[in-house]
Backbone as a printed PyTorch tensor [residue, N CA C, xyz], in Angstrom:
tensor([[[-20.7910,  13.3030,   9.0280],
         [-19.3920,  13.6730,   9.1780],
         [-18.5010,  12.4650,   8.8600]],

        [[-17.3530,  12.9950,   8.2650],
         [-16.1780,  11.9410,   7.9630],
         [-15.3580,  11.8360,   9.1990]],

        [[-14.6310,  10.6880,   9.4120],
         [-13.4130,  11.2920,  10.2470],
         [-11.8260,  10.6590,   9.2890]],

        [[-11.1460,  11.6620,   9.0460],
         [ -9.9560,  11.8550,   8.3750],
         [ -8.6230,  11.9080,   9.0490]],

        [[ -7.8230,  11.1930,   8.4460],
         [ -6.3690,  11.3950,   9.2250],
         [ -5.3760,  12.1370,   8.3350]],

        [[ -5.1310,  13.3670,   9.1610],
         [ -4.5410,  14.1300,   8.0650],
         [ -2.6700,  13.3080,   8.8220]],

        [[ -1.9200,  12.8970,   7.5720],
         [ -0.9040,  12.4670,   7.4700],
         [  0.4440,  13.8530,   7.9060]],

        [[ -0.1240,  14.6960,   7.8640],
         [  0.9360,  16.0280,   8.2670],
         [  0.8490,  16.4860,   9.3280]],

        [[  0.3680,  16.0980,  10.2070],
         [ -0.7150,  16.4860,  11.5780],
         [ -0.9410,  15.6840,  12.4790]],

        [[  0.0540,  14.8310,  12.9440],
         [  0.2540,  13.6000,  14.0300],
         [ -1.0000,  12.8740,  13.7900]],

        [[ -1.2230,  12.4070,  14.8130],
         [ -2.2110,  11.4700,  15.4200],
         [ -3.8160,  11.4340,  15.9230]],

        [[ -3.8800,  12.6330,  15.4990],
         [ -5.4180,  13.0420,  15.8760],
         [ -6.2180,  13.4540,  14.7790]],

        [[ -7.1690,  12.4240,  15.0170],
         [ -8.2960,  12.5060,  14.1820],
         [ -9.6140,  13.5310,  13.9870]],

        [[-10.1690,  14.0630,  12.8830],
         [-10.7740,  15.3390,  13.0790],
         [-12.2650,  14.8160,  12.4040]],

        [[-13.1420,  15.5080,  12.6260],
         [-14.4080,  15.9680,  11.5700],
         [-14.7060,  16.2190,  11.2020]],

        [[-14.8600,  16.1890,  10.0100],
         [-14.8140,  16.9970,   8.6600],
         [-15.7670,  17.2310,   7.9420]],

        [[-16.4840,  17.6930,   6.7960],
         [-17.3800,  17.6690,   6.1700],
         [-16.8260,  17.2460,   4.6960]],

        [[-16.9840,  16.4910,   3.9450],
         [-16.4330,  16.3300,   2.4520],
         [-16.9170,  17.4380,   1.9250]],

        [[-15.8880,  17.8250,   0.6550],
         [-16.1940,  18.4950,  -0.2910],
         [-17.0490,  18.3330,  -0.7680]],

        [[-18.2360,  19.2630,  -1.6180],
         [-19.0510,  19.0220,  -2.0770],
         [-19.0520,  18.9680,  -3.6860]],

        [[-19.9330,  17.9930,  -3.9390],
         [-19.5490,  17.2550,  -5.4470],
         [-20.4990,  17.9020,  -6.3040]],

        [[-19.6050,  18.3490,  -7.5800],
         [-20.4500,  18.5890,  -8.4730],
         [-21.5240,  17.4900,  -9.1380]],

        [[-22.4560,  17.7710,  -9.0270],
         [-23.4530,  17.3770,  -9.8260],
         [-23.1700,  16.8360, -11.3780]],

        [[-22.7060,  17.4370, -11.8410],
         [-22.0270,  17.3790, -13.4380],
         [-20.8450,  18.0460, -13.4970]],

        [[-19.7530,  17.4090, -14.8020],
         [-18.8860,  18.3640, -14.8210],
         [-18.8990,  19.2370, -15.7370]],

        [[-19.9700,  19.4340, -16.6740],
         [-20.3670,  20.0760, -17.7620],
         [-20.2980,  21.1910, -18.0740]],

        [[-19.4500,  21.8390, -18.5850],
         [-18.7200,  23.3400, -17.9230],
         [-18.0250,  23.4710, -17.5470]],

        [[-17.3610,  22.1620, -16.8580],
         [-16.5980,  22.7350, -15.5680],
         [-15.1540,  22.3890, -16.0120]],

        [[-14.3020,  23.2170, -15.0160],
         [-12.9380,  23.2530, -14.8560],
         [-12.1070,  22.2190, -13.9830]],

        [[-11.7470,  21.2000, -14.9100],
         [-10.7620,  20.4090, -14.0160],
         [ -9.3590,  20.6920, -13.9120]],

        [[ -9.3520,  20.4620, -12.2690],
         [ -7.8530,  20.3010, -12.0540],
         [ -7.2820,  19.0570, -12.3650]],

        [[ -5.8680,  19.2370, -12.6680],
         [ -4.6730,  17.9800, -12.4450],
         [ -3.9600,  18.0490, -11.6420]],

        [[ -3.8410,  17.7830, -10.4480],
         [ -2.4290,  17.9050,  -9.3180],
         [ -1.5080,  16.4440, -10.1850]],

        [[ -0.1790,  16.9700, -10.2370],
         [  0.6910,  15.7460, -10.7380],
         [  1.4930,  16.2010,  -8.9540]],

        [[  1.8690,  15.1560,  -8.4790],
         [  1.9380,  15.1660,  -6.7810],
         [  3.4440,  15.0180,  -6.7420]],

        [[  4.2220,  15.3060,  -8.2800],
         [  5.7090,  14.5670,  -8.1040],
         [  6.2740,  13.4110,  -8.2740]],

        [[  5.3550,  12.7910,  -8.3830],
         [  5.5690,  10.7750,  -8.3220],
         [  6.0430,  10.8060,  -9.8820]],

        [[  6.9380,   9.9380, -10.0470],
         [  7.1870,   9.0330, -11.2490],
         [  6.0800,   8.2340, -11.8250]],

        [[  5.9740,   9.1170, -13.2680],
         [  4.6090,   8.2580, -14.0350],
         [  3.4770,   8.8060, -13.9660]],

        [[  3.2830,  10.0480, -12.7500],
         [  1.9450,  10.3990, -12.6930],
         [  1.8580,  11.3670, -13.5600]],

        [[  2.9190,  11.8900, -14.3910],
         [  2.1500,  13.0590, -15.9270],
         [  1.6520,  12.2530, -16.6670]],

        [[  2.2310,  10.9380, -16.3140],
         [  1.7000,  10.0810, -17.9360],
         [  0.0650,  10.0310, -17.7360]],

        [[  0.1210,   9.3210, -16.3680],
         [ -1.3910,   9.0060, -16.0150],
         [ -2.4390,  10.2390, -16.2050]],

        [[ -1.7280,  11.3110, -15.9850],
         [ -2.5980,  13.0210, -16.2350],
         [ -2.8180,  13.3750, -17.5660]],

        [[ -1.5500,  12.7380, -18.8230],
         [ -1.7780,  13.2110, -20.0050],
         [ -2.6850,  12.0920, -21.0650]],

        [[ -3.0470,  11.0100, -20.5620],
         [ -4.0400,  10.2300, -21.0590],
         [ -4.9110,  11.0790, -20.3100]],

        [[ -5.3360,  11.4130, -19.2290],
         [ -6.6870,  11.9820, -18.6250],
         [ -6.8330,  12.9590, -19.2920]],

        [[ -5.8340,  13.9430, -19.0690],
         [ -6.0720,  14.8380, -19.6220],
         [ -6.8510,  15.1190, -21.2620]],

        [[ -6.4590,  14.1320, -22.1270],
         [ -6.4840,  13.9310, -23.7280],
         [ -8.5600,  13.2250, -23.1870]],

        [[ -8.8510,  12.7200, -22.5110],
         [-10.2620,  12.4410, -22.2900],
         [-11.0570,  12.7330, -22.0860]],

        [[-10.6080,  13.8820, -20.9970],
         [-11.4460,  15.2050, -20.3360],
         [-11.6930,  16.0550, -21.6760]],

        [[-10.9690,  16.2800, -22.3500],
         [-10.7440,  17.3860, -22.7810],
         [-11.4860,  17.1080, -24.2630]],

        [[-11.7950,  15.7850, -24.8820],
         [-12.2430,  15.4340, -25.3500],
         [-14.1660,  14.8910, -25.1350]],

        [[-14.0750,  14.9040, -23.8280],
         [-15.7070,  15.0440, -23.5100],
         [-15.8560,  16.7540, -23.3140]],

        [[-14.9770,  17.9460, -23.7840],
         [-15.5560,  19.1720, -23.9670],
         [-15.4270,  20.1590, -22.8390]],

        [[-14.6760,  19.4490, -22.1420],
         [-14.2080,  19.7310, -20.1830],
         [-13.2110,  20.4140, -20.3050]],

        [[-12.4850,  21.8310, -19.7430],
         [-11.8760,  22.3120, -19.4640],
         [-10.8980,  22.0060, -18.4640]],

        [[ -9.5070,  21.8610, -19.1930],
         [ -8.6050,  21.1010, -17.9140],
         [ -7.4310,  22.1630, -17.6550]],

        [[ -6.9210,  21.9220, -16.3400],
         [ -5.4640,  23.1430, -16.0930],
         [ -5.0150,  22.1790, -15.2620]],

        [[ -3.5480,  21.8990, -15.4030],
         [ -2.6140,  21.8120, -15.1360],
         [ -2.1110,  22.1790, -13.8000]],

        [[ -1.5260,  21.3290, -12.6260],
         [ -0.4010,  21.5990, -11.9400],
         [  0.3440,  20.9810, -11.1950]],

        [[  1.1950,  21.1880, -10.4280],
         [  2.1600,  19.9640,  -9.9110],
         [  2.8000,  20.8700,  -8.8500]],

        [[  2.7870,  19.8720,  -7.6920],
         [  3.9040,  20.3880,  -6.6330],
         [  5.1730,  20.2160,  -6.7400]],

        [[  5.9930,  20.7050,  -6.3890],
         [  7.1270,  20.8190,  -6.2940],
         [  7.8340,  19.4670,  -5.4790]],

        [[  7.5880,  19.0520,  -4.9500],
         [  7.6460,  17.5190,  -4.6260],
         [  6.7510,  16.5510,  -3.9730]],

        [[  6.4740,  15.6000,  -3.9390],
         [  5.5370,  14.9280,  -3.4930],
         [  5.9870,  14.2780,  -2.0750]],

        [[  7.3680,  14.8870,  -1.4500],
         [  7.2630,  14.5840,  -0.0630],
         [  6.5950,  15.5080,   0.8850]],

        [[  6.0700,  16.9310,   1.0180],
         [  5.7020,  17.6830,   1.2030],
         [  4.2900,  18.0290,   0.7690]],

        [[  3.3970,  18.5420,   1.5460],
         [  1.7830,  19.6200,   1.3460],
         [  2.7830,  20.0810,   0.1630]],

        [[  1.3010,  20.6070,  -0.3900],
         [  1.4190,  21.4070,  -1.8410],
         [  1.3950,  22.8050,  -0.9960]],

        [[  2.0180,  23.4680,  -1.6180],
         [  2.3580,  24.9230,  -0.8740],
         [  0.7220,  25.5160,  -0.9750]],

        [[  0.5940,  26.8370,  -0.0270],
         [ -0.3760,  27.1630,   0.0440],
         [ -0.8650,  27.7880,  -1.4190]],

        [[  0.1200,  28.5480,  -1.8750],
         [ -0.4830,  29.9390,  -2.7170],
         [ -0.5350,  28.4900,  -3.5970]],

        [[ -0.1390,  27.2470,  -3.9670],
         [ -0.4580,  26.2760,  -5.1950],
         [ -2.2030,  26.3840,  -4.9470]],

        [[ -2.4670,  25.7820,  -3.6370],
         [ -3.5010,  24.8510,  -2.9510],
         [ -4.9010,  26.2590,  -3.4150]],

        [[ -4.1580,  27.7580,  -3.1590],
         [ -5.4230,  28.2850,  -3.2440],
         [ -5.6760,  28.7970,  -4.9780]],

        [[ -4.8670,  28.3980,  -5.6300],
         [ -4.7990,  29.1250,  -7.2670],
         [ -5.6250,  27.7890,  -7.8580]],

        [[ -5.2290,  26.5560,  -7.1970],
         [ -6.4960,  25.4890,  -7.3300],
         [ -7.5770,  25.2850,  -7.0100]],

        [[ -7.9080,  26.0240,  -5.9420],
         [ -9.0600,  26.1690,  -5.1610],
         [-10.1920,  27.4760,  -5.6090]],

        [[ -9.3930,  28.4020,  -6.2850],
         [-10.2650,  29.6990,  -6.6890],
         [-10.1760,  29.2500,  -8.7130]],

        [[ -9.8080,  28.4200,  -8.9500],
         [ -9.7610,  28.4380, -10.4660],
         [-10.3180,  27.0180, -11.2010]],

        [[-10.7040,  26.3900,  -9.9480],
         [-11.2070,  24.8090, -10.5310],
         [-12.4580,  24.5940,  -9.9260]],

        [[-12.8220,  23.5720, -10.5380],
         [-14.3990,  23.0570, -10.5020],
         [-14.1490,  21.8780,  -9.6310]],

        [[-13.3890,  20.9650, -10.2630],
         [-13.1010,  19.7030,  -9.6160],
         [-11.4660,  19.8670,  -9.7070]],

        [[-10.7750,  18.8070,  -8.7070],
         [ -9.4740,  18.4440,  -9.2320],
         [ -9.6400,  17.0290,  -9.0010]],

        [[ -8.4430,  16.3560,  -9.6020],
         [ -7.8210,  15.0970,  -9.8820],
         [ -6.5500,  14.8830,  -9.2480]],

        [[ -6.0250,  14.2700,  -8.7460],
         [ -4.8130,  14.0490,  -7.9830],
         [ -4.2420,  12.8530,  -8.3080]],

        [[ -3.3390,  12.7050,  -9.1250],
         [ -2.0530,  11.8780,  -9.6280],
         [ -1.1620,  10.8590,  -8.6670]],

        [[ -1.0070,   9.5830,  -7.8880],
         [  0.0140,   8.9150,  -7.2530],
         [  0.2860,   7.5450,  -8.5640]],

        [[  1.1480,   7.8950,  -8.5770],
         [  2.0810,   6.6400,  -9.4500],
         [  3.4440,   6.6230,  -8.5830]],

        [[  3.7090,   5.3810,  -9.5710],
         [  5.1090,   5.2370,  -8.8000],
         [  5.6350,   3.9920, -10.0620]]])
């Protein structure tokens, strides 16, 4: 078990299990969360141009601001349509 501090959720610490990692991404569908930050499409559209070039399937998305959780219906259209995601902080 991990223990994680979720930043939206005061002060108490939980136990978690990590996500489980693909093995390969060979096939697979990556996500891009761009989180809102300044600079982080740039950092997504070099990734993106790499992924996509080792033959990897990439999709796109971004919250609506990066002071805030990514809304739910974002969190689950990423969660039922990706293999892996990637998550973007620049500044």
């Amino acid at each position: 078990m991990t223990v994680v501090m979720d930043p939206t959720a005061g002060r108490v610490a939980q136990a978690v299990q990590p996500a489980t990692r693909p093995m390969t991404l060979a096939g697979a569908v990556v996500g891009l969360l761009d989180i809102s930050k300044p600079r982080g499409d740039v950092f997504l559209d070099q990734l993106e141009v790499e992924l996509e070039s080792r033959g990897l399937t990439v999709k796109r998305f971004k919250k609506p601001t990066f002071s805030k959780p990514a809304p739910v219906d974002l969190r689950h259209e990423i969660a039922t349509s990706c293999d892996a995601v990637i998550e973007a902080l620049a500044d």
